[in-house]
TIDRENPA-647023 format. One record per residue (C-alpha): residue in one letter; y, x, z. Coordinates in steps of 0.001 Angstrom, whole numbers, plus 524288, in hexadecimal, padded with zeros to 5 digits. Example, Ala and Ser with C-alpha at 12.3 -4.5 7.8 and 13.67 -1.06 7.14 Angstrom:
! TIDRENPA-647023
A7EE6C8300C81E78/S7FBDC8356681BE4/
***
This chain:
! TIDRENPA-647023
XC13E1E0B6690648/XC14F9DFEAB9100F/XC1F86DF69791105/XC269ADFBC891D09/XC27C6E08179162E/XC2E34E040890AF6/XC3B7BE023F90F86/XC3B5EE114B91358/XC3986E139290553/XC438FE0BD2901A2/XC4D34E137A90B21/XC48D8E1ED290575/XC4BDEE1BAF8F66D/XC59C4E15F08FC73/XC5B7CE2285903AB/XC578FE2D108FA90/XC6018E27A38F085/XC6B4EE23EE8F67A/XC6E65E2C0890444/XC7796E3571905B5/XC709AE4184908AE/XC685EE3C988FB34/XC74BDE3DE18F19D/XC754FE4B538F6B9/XC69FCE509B8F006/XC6878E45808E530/XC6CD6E496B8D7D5/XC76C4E41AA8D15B/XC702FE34DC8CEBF/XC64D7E32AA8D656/XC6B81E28AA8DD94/XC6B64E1FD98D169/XC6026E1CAF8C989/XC5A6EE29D48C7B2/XC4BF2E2AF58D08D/XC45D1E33E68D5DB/XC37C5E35868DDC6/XC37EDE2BB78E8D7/XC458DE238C8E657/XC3E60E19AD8DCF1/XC3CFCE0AE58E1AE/XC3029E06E78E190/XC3264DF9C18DB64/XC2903DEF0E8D73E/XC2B63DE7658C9F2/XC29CCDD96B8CC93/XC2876DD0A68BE2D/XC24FADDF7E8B428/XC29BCDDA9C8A634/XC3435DD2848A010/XC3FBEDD6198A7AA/XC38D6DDFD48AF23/XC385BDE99C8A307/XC45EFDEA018A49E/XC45E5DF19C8B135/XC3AA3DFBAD8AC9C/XC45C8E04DC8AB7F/XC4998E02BB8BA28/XC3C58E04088BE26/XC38EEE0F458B845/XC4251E17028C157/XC3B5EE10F28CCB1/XC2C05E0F4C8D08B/XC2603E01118CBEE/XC1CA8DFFDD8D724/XC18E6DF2C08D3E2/XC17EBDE9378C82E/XC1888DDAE88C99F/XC15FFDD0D58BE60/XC0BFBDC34B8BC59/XC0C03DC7C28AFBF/XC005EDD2668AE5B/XC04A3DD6D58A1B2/XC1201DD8CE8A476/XC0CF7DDF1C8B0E6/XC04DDDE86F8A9CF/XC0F70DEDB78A1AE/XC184FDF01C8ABB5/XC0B87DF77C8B1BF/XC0B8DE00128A68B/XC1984E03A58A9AD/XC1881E05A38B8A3/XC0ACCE09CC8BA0B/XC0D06E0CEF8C71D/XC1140E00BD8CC00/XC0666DF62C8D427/XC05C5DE9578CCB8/XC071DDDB3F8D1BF/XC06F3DCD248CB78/XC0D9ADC5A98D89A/XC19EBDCC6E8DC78/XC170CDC6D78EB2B/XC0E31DD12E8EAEC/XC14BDDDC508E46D/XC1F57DDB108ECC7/XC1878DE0548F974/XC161FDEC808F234/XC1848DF75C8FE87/XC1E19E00868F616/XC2906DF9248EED6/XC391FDFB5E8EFAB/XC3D13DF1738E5C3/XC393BDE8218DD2D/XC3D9ADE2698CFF5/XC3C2CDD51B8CC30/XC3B5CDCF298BFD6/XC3219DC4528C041/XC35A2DB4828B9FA/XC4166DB11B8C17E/XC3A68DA8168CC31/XC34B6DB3E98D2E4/XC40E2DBB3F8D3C8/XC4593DB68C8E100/XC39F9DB71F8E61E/XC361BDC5EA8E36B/XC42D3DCB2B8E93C/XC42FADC36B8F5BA/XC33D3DC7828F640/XC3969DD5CA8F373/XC44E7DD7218FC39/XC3D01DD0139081E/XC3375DDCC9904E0/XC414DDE81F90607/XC3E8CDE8918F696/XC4C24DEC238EC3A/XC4B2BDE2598E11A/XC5088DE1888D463/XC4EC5DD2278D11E/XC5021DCD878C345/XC59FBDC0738C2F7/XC593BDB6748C5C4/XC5843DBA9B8D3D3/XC548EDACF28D595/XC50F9D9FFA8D2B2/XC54F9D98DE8DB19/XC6227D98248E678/XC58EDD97408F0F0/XC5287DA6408EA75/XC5E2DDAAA38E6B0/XC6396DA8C98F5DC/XC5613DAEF88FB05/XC5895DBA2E8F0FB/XC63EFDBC718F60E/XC6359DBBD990490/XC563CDC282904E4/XC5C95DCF1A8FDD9/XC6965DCF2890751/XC60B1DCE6F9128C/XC5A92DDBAE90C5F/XC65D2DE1FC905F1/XC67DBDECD590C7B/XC5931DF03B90A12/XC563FDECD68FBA7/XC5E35DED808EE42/XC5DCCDE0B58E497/XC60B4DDF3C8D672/XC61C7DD2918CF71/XC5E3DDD4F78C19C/XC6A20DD1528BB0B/XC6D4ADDFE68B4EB/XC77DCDDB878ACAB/XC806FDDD248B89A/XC7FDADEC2F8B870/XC8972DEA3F8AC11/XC9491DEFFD8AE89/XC9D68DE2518AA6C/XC9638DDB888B6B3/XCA00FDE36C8BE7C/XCAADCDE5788B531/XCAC87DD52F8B5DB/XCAB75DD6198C4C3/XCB86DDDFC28C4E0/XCBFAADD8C28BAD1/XCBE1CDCD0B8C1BF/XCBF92DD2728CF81/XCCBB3DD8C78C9A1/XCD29DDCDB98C6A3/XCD0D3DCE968B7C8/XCCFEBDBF1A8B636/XCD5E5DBB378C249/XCD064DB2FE8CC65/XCC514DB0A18C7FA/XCC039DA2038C862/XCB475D9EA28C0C5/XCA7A8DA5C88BB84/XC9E54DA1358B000/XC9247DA87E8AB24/XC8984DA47F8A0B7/XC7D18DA6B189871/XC791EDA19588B7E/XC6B88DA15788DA5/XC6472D93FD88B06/XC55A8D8D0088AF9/XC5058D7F3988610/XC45B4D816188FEA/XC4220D6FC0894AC/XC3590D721889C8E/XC2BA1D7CC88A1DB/XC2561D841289724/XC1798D7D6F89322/XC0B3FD829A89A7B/XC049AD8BAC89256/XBF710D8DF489921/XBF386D98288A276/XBFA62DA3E68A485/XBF378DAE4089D29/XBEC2CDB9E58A7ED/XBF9CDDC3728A71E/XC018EDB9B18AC60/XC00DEDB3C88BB5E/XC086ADA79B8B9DE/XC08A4DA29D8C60F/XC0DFADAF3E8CBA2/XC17FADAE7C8C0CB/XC1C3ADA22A8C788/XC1BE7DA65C8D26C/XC2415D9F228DC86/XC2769D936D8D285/XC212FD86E68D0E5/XC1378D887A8C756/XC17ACD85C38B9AF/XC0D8AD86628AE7F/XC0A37D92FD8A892/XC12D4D93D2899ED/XC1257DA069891B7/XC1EA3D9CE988F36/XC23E1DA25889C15/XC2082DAF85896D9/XC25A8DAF0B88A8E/XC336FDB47D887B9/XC3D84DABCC87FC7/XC4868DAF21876CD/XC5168DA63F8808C/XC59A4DA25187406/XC4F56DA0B786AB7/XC4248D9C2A87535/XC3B7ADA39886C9F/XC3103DAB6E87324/XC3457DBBE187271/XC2AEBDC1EC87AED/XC1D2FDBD0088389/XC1434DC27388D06/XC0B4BDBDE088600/XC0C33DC94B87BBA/XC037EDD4BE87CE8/XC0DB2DDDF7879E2/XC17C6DE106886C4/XC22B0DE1DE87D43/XC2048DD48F8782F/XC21F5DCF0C887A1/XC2FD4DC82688D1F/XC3A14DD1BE891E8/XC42DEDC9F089A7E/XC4525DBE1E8927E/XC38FDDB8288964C/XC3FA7DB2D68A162/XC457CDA9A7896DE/XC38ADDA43789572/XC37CDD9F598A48B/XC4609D9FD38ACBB/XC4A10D91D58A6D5/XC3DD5D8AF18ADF2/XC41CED88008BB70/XC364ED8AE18C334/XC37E7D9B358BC4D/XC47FFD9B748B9C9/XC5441D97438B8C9/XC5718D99678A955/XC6358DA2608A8FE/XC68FFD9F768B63C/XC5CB2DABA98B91C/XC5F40DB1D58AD5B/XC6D7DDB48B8A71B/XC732DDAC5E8AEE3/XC7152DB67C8BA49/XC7692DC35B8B1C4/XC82AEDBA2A8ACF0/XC86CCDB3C18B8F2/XC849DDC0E38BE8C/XC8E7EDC5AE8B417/XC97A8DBA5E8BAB4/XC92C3DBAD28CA45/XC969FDCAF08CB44/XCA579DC9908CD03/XCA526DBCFE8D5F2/XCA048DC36C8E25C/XC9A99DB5278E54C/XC9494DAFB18EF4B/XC8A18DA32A8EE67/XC910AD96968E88B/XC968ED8ADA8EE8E/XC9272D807E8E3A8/XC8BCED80498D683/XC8B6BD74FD8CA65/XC844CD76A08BE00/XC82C7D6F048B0CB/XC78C0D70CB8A598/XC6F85D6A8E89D17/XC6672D5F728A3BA/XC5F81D65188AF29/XC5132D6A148AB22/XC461ED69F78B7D1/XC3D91D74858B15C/XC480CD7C328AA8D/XC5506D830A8AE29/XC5FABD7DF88A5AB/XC645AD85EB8998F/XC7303D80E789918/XC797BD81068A746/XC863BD853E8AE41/XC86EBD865D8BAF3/XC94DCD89818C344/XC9543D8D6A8D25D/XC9FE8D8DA58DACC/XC9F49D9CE88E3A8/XCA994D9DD28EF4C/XCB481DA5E38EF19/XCB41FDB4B38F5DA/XCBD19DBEED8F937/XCC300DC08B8EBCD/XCC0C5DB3368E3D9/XCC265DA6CB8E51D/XCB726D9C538E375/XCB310D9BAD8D3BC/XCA973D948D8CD5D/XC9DAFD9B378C85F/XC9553D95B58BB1E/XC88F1D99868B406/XC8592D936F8A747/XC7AA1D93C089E16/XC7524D8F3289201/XC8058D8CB1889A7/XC89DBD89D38938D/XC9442D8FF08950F/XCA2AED908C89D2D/XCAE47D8C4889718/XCB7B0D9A5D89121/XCC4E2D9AA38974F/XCCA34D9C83889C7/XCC6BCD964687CB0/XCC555DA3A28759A/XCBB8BDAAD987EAA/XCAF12DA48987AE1/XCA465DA9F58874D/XC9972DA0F287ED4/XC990CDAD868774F/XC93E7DB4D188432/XC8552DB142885E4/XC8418DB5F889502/XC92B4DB695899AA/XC9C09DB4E88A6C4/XCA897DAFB98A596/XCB2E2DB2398B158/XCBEB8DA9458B2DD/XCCAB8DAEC88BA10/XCD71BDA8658BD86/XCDDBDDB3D68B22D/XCD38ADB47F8A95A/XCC40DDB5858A80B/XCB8E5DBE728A510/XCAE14DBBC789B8B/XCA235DC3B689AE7/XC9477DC8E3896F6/XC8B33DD18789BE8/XC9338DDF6C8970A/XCA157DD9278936D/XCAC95DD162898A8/XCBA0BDCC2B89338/XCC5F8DC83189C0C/XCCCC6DC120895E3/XCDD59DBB7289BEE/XCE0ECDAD4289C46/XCEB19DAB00893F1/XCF07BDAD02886DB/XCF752DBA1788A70/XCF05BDBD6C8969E/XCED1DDCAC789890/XCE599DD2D88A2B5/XCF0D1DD7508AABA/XCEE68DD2198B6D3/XCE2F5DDB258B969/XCE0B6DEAD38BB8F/XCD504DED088B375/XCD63CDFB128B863/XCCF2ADF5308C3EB/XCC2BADF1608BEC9/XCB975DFACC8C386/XCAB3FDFAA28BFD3/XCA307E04388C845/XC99E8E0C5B8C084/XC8AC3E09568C23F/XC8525E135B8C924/XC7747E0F278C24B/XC72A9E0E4B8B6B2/XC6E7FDFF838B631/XC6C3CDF2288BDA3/XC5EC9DF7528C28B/XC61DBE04548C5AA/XC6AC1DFFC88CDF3/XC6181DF9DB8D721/XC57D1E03628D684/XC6289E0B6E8DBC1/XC6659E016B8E609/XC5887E00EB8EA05/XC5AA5E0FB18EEFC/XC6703E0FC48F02A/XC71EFE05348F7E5/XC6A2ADF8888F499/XC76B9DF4298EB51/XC748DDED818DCFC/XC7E08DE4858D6B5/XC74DADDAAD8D63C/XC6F26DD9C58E13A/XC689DDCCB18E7EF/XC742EDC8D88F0D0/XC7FCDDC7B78E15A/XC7225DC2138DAFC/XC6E82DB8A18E3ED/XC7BB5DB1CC8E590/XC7D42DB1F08D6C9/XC6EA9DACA78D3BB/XC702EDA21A8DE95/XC7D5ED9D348D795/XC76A5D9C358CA89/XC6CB5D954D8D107/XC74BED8C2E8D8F6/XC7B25D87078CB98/XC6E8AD86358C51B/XC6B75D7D868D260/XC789DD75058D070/XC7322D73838C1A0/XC6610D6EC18C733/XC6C57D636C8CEA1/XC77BFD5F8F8C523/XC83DCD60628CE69/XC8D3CD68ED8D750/XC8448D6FBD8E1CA/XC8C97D744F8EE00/XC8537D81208F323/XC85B2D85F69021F/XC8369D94208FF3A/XC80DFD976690D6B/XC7624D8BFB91031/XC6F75D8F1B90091/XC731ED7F479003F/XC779AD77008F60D/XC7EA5D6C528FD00/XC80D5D600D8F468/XC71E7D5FC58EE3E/XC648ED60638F621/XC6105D603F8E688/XC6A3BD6E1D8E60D/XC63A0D726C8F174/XC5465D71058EFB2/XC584DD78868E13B/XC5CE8D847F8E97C/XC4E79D876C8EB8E/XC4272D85568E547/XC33B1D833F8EACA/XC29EFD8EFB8E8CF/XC1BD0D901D8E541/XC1164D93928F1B3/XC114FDA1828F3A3/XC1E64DA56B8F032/XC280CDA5BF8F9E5/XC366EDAA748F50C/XC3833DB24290317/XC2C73DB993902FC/
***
């Protein structure tokens, strides 16, 4: 199958599950999840272990056409479970595949932007593991690349704690007036590293692993083993290694623990819980890009994100709120509790929502509103109103494998994930420089630091162009 033909197949997985004269003759529940001959995506896995075993499930529904990974053994394995599918070490080459409808991405975190620009310049859906960047300047490409092609292609940003039903519980209660006007936003993760430096050299890369494709579009760092060698984050204790003969024995996800704190691969949790939590927090706020950012942390690091940070942005008003003040913090900070007995310390990944009546805090699966004042009640709102729609799926990637076929529509799609990743990344900027950075949205332009402004963007190996 060429390339021109490919959109034609696309039409016709859209069509067949989701026209009218198809419902006609469809039994109940074809149109979600359930497959039949000729409405699977053909979809190539881009990074095949770690995170990727995650969505085996998801794929198994669909056909794995291709398998992408610089790590031969890992590569293998995945063979074994898609047999069927071509296999690749550089995913600049897998991705002009003829046959492909989609792709799934989860590679280190510096060649996330990358792939889905790559992919949606192609007409290719993509389900992109967070961070969806690593920069503003990727995160903005990201962004604008997949509105200029959203009416052709269906994104997902991997943060699948947002198909939780208390993601949009939170969003009514607050949109319902259950803490007021609301004014100011925190969220916050524990997580923490005593990372100083880049890991020592360690050699050569042994034969199953291409290092220089694993870094890929950053500046060459020395080969460590350590890069691919999961830690117990609280303990730095080693768990798992691909350097184990036995698959079982290899990372699962965690082993981006032992790489997103280096700044040429990551951003430490600003790529990793910071982008579920301050998901958790960004859902109700319909925002739009910030007007300013400031930071404070422990003493800027050159080779390593910092552990302890908070970071605060300033987002405009809109049609229903007024301007509030947006903060992320990490590491063992933490926001101030509006009252002396509700201790959010206790909550290791958590939002907190302050209204002009009262506030929200919050996890993952659970929330408590909680009245100012010593007899204050919850009077003032109708909780009769809060109205959760019922998923029509059965989880965060079935619902854009359906979108693939279907209307295009996810909850997290790359227009909500890019403003929220470029945010994060703007404070992480402010921290970077040590002061208030005022941010022209519209231009992508810091204006009070050409320091602010070069840190927007970063500089890129030969041979790997982020628009490709």
């Amino acid at each position: 199958m060429n390339r021109s033909s490919t959109p034609n197949r696309r039409q016709f997985l859209a069509a067949s599950a989701s026209t009218g004269a198809g419902l006609l003759f469809l039994p109940s529940g074809t149109l979600f999840g359930q497959n039949r001959p000729g409405n699977r995506l053909n979809i190539a896995l881009i990074g095949c272990w770690g995170r990727a075993k995650a969505h085996f499930n998801m794929l198994e529904q669909e056909n794995v056409v291709a398998l992408c990974d610089i790590n031969s053994k890992a590569l293998a394995a995945a063979g074994q479970k898609f047999p069927k599918a071509k296999q690749y070490k550089d995913w600049r080459k897998c991705l002009d595949q003829k046959d492909l409808d989609a792709v799934v991405c989860c590679t280190p975190d510096h060649h996330h932007a990358f792939i889905s620009i790559w992919a949606m310049n192609r007409g290719l859906h993509v389900y992109g593991e967070k961070p969806l960047a690593n920069t503003v300047e990727e995160a903005r490409m990201v962004r604008e690349t997949y509105l200029e092609n959203q009416n052709k292609v269906a994104t997902q940003c991997g943060t699948q704690r947002h198909f939780d039903p208390n993601f949009a519980y939170i969003r009514e209660l607050i949109r319902e007036g259950a803490i007021g006007e609301l004014q100011d936003v925190h969220a916050w993760g524990d997580r923490y590293h005593n990372k100083k430096s880049y890991p020592m050299a360690t050699g050569s890369a042994p034969d199953f692993i291409d290092w220089d494709l694993w870094v890929g579009p950053s500046q060459k760092r020395p080969f460590s083993s350590d890069y691919f060698t999961a830690l117990n984050w609280r303990t730095g204790q080693k768990t798992h290694s691909y350097f184990e003969t036995d698959s079982a024995k290899w990372p699962t996800g965690s082993n981006c623990l032992s790489w997103n704190m280096y700044r040429e691969f990551g951003n430490w949790q600003i790529g990793d819980m910071g982008s579920h939590t301050m998901d958790l927090a960004f859902n109700p706020l319909d925002a739009d890009y910030p007007i300013s950012a400031q930071a404070e942390g422990e003493a800027y690091n050159p080779d390593v994100a910092p552990s302890r940070m908070s970071s605060s942005c300033i987002n405009p008003a809109n049609d229903w709120r007024g301007k509030i003040r947006v903060s992320w913090h990490q590491g063992g900070n933490m926001p101030k509790s509006p009252l002396s007995y509700v201790d959010v310390t206790k909550i290791g990944h958590g939002a907190l929502f302050k209204g002009t009546k009262g506030f929200i805090v919050a996890d993952f699966k659970t929330r408590t509103v909680i009245p100012y004042g010593k007899s204050a009640d919850l009077s003032y709102y109708d909780s009769s109103k809060i109205k959760v729609p019922e998923r029509q799926v059965s989880n965060f990637g079935e619902e854009w494998t359906n979108a693939c076929k279907t209307d295009l529509k996810t909850s997290c799609n790359f227009d909500y994930s890019g403003v929220l990743i470029e945010q994060l990344l703007l404070g992480a900027v402010a921290y970077d420089v040590g002061k208030k950075i005022d941010y022209n949205a519209k231009k992508m332009e810091v204006t009070n630091s050409p320091e602010a402004n070069r840190l927007l963007r970063k500089e890129y190996r030969k041979g790997w162009a982020l628009n490709g």
